[in-house]
Backbone as CSV, one residue per row, in Angstrom:
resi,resn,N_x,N_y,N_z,CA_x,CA_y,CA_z,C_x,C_y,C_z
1,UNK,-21.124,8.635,-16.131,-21.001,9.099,-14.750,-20.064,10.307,-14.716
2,UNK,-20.856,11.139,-13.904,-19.541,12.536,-14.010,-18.382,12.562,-13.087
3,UNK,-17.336,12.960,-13.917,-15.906,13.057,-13.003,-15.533,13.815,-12.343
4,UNK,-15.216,13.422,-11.004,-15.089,14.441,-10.046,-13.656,14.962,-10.688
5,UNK,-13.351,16.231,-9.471,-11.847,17.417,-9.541,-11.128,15.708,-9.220
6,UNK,-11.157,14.967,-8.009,-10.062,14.175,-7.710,-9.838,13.036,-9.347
7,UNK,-10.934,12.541,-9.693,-10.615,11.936,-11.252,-9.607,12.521,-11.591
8,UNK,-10.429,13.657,-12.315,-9.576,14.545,-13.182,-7.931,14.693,-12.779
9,UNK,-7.312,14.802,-11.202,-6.439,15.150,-11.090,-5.580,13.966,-11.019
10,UNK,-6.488,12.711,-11.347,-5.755,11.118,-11.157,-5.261,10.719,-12.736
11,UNK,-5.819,11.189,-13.673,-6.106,10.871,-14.968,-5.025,12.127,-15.566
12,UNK,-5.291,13.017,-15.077,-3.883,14.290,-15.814,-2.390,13.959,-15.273
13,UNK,-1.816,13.225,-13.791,-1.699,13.251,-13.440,-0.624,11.724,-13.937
14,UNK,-1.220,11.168,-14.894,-0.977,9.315,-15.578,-1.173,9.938,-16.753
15,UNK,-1.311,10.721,-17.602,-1.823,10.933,-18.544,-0.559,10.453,-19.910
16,UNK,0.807,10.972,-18.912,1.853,11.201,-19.932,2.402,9.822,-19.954
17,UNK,1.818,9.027,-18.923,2.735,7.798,-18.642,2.682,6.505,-19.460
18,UNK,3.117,5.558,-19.987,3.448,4.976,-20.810,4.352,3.242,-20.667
19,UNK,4.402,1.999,-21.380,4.875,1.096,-21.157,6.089,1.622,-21.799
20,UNK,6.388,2.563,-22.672,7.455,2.406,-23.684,8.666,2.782,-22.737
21,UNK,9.614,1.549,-23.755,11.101,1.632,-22.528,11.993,3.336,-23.159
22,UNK,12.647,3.150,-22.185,12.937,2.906,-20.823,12.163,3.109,-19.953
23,UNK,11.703,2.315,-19.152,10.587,2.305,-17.979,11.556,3.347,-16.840
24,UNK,10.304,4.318,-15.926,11.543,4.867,-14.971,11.167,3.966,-13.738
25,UNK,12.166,3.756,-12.797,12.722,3.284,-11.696,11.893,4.043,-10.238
26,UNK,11.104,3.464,-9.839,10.449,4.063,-8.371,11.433,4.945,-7.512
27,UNK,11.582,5.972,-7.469,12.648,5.977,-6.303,12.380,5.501,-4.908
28,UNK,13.743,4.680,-4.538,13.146,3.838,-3.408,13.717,5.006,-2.143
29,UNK,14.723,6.148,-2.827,15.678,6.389,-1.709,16.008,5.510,-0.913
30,UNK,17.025,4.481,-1.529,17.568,3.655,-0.192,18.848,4.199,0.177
31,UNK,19.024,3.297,1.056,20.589,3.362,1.958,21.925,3.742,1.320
32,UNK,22.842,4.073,1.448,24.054,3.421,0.858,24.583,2.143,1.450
33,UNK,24.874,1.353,0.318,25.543,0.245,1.183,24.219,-1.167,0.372
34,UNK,23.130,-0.515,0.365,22.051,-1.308,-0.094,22.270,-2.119,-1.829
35,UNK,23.301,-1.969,-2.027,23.636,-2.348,-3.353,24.232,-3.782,-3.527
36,UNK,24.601,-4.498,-2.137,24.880,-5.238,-1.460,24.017,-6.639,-1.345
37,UNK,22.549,-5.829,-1.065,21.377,-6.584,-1.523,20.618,-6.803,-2.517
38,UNK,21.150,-5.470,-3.580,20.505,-5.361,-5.109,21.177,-4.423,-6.035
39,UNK,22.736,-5.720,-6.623,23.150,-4.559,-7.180,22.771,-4.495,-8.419
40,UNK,23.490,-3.948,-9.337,22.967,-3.108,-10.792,22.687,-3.856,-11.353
41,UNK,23.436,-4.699,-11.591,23.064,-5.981,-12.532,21.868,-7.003,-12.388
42,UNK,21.682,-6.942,-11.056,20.359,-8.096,-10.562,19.372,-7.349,-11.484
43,UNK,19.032,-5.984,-11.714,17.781,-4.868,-12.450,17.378,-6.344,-13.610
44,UNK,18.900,-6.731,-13.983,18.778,-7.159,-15.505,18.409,-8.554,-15.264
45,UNK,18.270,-8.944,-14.487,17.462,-10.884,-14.117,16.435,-10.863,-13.265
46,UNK,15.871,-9.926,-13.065,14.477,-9.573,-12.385,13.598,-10.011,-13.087
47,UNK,12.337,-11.123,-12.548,11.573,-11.677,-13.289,10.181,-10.872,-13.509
48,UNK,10.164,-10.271,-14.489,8.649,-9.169,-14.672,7.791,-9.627,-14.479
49,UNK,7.002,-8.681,-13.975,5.741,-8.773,-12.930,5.046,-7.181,-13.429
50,UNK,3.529,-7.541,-12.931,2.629,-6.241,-12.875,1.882,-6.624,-12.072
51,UNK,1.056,-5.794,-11.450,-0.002,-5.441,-10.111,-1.022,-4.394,-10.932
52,UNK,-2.253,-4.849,-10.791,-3.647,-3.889,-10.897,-3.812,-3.053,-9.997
53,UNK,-3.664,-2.043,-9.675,-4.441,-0.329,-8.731,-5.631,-0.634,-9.386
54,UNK,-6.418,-0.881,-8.656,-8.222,-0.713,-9.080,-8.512,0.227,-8.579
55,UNK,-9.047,1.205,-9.166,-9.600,2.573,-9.076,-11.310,2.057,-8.902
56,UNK,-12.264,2.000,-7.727,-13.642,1.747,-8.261,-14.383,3.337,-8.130
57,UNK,-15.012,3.378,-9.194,-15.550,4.720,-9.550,-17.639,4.661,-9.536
58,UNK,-17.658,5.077,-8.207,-19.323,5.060,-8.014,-19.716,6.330,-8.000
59,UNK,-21.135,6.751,-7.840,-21.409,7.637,-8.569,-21.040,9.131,-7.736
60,UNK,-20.583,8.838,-6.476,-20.356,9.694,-5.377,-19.064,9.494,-5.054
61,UNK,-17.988,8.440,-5.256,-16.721,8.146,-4.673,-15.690,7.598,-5.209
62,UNK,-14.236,7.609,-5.016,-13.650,7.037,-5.350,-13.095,6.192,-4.614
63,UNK,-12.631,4.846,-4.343,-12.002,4.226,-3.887,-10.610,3.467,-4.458
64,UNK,-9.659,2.582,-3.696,-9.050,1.947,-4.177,-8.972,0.389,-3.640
65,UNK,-9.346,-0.390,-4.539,-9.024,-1.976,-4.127,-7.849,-2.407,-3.830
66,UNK,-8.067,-2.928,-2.715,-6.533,-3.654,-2.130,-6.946,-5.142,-1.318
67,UNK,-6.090,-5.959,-1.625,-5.988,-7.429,-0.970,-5.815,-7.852,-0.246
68,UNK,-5.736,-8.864,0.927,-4.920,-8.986,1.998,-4.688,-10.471,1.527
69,UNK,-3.497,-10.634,1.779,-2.820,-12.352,0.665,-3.019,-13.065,2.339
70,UNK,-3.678,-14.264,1.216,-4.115,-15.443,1.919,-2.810,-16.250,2.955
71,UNK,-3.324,-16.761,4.117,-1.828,-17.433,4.689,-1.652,-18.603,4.392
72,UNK,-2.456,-18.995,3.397,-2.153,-20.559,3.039,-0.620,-20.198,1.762
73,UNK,-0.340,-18.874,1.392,0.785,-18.236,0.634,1.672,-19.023,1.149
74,UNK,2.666,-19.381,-0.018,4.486,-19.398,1.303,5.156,-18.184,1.321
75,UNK,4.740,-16.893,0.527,5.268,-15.853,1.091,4.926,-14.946,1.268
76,UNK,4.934,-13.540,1.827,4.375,-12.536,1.923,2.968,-12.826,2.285
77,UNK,2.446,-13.726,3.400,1.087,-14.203,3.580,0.503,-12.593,4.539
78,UNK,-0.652,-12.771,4.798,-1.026,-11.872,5.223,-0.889,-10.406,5.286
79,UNK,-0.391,-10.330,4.132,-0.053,-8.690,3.985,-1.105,-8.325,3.166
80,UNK,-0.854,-6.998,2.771,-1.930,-6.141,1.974,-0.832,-6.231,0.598
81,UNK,-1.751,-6.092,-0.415,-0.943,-6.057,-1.669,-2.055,-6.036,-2.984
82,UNK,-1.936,-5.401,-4.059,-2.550,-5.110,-5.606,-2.473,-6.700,-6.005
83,UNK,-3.799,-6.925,-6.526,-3.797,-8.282,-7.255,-2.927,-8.487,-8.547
84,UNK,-2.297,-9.178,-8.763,-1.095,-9.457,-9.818,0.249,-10.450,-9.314
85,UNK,0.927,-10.620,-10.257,1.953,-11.550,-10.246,3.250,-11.425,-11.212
86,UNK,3.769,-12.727,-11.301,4.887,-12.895,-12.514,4.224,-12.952,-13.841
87,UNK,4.850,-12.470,-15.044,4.492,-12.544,-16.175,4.509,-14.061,-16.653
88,UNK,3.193,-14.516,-17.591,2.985,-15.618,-18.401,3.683,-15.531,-19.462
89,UNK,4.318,-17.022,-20.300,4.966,-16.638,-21.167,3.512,-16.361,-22.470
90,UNK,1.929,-16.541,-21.857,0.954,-16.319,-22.887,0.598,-14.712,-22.605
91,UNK,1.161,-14.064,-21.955,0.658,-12.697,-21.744,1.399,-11.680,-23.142
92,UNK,0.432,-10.838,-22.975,1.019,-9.716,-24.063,2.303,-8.967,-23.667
93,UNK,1.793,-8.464,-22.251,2.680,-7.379,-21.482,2.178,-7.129,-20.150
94,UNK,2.489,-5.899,-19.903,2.091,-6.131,-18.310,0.567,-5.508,-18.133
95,UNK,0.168,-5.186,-19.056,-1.677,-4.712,-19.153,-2.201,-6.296,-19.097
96,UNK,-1.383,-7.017,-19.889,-2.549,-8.449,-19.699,-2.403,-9.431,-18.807
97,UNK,-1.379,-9.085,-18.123,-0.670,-9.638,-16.836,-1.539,-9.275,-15.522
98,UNK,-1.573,-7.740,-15.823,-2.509,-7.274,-14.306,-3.552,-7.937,-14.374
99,UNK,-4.194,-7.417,-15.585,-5.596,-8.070,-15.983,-5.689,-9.226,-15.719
100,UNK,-5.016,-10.541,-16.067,-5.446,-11.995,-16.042,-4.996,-11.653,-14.490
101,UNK,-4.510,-11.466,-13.483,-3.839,-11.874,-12.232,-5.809,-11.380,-11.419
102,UNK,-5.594,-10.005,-11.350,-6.830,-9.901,-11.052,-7.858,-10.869,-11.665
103,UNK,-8.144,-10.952,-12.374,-9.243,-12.192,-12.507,-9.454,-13.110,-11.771
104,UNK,-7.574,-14.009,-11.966,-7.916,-15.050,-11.267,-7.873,-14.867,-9.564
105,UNK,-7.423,-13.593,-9.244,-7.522,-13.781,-7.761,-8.962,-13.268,-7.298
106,UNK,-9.178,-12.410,-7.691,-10.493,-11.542,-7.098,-11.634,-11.501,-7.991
107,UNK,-11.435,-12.429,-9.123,-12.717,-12.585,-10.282,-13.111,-11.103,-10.988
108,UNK,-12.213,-10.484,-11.090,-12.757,-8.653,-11.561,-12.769,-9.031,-13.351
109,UNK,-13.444,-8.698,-13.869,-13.835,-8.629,-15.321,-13.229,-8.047,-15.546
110,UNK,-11.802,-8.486,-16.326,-10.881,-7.332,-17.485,-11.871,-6.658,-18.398
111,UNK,-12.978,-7.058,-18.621,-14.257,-5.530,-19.455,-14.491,-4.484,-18.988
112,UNK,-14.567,-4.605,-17.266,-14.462,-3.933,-16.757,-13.961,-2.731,-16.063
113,UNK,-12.216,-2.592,-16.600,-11.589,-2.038,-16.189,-11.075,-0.917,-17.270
114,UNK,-11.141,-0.059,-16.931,-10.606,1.248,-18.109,-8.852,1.518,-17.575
115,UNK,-7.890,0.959,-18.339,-6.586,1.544,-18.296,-6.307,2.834,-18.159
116,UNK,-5.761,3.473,-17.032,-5.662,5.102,-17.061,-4.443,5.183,-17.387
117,UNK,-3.435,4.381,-17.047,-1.923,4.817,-16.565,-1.123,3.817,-15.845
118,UNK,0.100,4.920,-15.759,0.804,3.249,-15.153,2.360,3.967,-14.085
119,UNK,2.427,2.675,-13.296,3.254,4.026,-12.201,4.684,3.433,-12.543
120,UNK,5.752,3.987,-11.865,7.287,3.535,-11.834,7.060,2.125,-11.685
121,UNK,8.275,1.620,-12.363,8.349,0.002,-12.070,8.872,-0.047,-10.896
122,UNK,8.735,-1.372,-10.130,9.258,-1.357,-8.565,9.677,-2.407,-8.725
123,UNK,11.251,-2.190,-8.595,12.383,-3.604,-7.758,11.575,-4.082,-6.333
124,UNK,11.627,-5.511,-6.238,11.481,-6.354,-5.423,12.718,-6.867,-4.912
125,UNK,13.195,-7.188,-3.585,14.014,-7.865,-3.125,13.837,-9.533,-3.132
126,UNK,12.614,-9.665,-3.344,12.273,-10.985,-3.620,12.416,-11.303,-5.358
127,UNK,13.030,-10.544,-6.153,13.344,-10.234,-7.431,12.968,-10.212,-8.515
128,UNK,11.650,-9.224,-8.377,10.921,-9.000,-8.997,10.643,-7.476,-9.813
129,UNK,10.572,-7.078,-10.728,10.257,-5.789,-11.557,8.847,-5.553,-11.612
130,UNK,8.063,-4.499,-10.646,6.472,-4.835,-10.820,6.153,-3.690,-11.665
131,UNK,5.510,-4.061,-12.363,4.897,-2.867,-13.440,3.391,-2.207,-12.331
132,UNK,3.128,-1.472,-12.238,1.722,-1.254,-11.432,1.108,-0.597,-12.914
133,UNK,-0.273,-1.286,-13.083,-1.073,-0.586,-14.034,-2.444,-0.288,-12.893
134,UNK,-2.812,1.139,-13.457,-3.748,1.695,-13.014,-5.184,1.519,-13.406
135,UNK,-6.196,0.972,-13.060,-7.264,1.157,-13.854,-8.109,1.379,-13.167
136,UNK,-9.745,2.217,-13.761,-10.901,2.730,-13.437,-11.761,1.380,-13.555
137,UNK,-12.758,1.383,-12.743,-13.678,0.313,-12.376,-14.796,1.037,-12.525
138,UNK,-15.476,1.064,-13.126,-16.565,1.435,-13.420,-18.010,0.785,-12.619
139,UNK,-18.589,1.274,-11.437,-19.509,0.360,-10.917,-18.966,-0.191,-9.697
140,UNK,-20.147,-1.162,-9.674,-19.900,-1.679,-8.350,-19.314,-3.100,-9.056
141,UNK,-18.346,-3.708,-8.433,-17.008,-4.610,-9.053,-18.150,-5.747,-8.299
142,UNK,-18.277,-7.043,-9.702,-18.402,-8.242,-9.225,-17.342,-9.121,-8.725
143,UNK,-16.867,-9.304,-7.620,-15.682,-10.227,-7.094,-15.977,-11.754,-6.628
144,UNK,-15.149,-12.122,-6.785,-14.935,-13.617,-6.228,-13.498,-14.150,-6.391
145,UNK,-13.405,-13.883,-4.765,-12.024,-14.568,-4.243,-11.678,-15.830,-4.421
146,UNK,-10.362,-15.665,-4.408,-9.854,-16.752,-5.026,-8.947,-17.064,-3.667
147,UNK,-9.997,-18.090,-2.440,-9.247,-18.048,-0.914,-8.262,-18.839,-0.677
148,UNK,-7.202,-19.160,-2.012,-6.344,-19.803,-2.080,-4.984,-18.771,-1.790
149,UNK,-5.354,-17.301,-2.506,-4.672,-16.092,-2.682,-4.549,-15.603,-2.032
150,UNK,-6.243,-15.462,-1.928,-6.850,-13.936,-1.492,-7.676,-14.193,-0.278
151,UNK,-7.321,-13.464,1.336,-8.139,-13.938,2.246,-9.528,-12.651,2.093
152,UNK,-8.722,-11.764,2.163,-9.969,-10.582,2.022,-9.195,-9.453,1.100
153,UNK,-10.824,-8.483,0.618,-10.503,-7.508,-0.529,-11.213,-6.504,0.453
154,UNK,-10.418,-4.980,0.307,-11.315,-4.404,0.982,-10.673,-2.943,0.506
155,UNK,-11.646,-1.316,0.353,-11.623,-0.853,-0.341,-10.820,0.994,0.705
156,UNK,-10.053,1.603,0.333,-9.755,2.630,0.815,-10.213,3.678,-0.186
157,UNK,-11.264,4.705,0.620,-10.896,6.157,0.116,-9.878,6.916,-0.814
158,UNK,-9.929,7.115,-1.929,-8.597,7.392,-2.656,-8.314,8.723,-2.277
159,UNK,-9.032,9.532,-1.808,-8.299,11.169,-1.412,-7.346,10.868,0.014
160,UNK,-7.911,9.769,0.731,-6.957,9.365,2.366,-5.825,8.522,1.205
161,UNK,-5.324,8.223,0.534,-4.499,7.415,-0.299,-3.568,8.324,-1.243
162,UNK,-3.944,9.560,-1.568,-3.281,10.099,-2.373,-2.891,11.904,-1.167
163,UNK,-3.395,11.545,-0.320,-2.634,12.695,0.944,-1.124,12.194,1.374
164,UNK,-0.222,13.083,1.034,1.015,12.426,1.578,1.024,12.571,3.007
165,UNK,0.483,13.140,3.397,0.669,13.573,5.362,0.312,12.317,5.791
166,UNK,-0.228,11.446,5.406,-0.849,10.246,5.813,0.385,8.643,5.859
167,UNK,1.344,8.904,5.051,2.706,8.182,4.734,3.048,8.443,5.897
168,UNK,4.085,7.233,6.441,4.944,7.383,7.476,6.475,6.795,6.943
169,UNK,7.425,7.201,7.462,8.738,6.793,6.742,8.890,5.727,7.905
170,UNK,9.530,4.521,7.395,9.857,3.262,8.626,11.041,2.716,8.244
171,UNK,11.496,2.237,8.960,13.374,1.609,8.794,12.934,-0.033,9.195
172,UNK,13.621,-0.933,8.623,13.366,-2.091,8.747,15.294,-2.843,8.663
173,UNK,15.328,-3.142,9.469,16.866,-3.880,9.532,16.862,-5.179,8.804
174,UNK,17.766,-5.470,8.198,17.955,-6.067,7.119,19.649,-6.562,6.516
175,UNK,19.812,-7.630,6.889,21.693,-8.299,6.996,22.216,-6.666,7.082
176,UNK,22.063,-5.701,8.451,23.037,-5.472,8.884,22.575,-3.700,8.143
177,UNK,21.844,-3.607,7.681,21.717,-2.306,7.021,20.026,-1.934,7.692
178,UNK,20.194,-0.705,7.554,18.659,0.218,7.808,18.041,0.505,5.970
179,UNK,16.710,-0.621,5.739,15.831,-0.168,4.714,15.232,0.442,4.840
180,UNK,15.117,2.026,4.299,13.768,2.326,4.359,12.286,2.382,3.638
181,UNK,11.716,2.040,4.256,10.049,2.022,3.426,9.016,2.866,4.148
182,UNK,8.191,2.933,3.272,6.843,3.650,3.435,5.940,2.940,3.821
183,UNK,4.880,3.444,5.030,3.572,2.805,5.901,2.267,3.605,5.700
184,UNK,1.484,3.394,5.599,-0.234,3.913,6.040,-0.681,2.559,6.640
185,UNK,-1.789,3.371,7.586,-2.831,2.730,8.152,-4.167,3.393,7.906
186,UNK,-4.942,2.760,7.319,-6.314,2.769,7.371,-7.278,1.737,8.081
187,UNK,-7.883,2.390,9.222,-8.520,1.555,10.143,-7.723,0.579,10.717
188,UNK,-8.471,-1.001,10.445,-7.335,-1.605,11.195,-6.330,-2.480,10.172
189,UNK,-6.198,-1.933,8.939,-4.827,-2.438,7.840,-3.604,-1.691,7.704
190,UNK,-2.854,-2.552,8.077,-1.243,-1.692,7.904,-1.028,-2.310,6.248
191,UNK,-0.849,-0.787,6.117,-0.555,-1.209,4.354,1.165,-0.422,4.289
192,UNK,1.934,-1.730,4.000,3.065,-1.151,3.994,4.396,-1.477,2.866
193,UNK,5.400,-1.631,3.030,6.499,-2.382,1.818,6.199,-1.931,0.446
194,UNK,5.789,-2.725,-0.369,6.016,-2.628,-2.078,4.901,-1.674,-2.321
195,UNK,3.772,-2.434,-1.885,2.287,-1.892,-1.945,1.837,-0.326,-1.534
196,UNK,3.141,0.085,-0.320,2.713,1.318,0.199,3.826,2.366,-0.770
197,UNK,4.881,1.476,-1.065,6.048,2.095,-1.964,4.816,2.946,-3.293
198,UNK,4.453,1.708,-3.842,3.474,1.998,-5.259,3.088,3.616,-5.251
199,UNK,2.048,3.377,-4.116,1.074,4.169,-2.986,1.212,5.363,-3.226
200,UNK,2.866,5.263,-2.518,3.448,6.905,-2.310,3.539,7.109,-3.847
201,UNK,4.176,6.671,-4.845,4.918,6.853,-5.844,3.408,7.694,-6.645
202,UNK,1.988,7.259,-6.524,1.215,7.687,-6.983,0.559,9.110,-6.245
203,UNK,0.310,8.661,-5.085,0.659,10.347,-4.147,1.218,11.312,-4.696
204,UNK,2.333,11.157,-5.130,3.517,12.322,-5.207,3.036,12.688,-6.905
205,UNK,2.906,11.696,-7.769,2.441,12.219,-8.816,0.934,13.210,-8.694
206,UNK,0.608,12.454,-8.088,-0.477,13.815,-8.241,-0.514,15.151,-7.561
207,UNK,0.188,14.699,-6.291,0.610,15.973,-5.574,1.194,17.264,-6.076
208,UNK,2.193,16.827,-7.294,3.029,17.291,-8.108,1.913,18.344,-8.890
209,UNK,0.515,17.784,-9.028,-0.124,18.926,-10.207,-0.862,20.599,-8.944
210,UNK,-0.354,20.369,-7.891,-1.319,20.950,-7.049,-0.753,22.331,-7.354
């Protein structure tokens, strides 16, 4: 299948990027004062985690797969979020982490997926280190939810996803401090927090080649 200019500028764009440590750090630009809620040392008892970016690549479009977590969850229910989790102690790393998580939530065939790249790791306040791995989907993706997880999967435009004009900056109060995070809306999904953090972090990389 031929690759469009936006491929190309997704794939040059991840090209240099890599698991090998030192992993770099998302910039969250937070607060001062926010150290309070996550200081230096927590980095080092953060339980590793990775998240799949599904790239699906048809013969006219690109999209990106995103989740909306089931409310039978006890946390973070109903939000939008990349299929993945905490690391297994049977996993390799965080390529086989995304991979098995997607499976079991959304049934996507790890055969299926071509590794492009991989974005900043992202601190969680819920204390977590998420690795985001990127991958190409080749086709139209066989799914099956897993409606224990996953209430619905549903797919955004990757050029409306990688426009920064489309980000909104939002403040969220929090024991006494202003967090800030990053928002989009597409149609009627507010995609916001970790997921929109990722988002931007991949935005800006590619923005960067323009």
């Amino acid at each position: 299948m031929k690759m469009t200019g936006l491929e190309q500028r997704l794939r040059r764009a991840l090209a240099e990027t890599s698991l090998d440590a030192p992993r770099p750090l998302c910039d969250l630009e937070l607060p001062m004062g926010l150290d309070r809620l996550m200081p230096k040392t927590m980095f080092e008892r953060l339980r590793p985690a990775a998240v799949l970016a599904p790239v699906i690549k048809r013969e006219h479009s690109l999209s990106m797969l995103l989740t909306v977590r089931s409310h039978r969850l006890r946390s973070h229910r109903g939000q939008i979020s990349f299929p993945g989790g905490g690391r297994d102690d049977g996993d390799a790393g965080s390529v086989d982490t995304a991979l098995r998580e997607a499976r079991e939530e959304i049934g996507l065939d790890p055969g299926s997926v071509e590794v492009v790249g991989f974005l900043d790791d992202y601190p969680t306040l819920s204390r977590y280190l998420v690795t985001p791995v990127v991958g190409v989907v080749h086709g139209e993706p066989d799914l099956r939810l897993d409606d224990g997880e996953v209430a619905e999967a549903f797919e955004v435009p990757l050029d409306f996803l990688l426009d920064p004009d489309n980000f909104e900056r939002k403040i969220l109060g929090r024991d006494g401090l202003n967090v800030p995070f990053m928002e989009l809306n597409w149609q009627a999904y507010r995609i916001w927090g970790a997921t929109a953090g990722m988002l931007w972090d991949l935005a800006r990389k590619v923005a960067s080649l323009a």
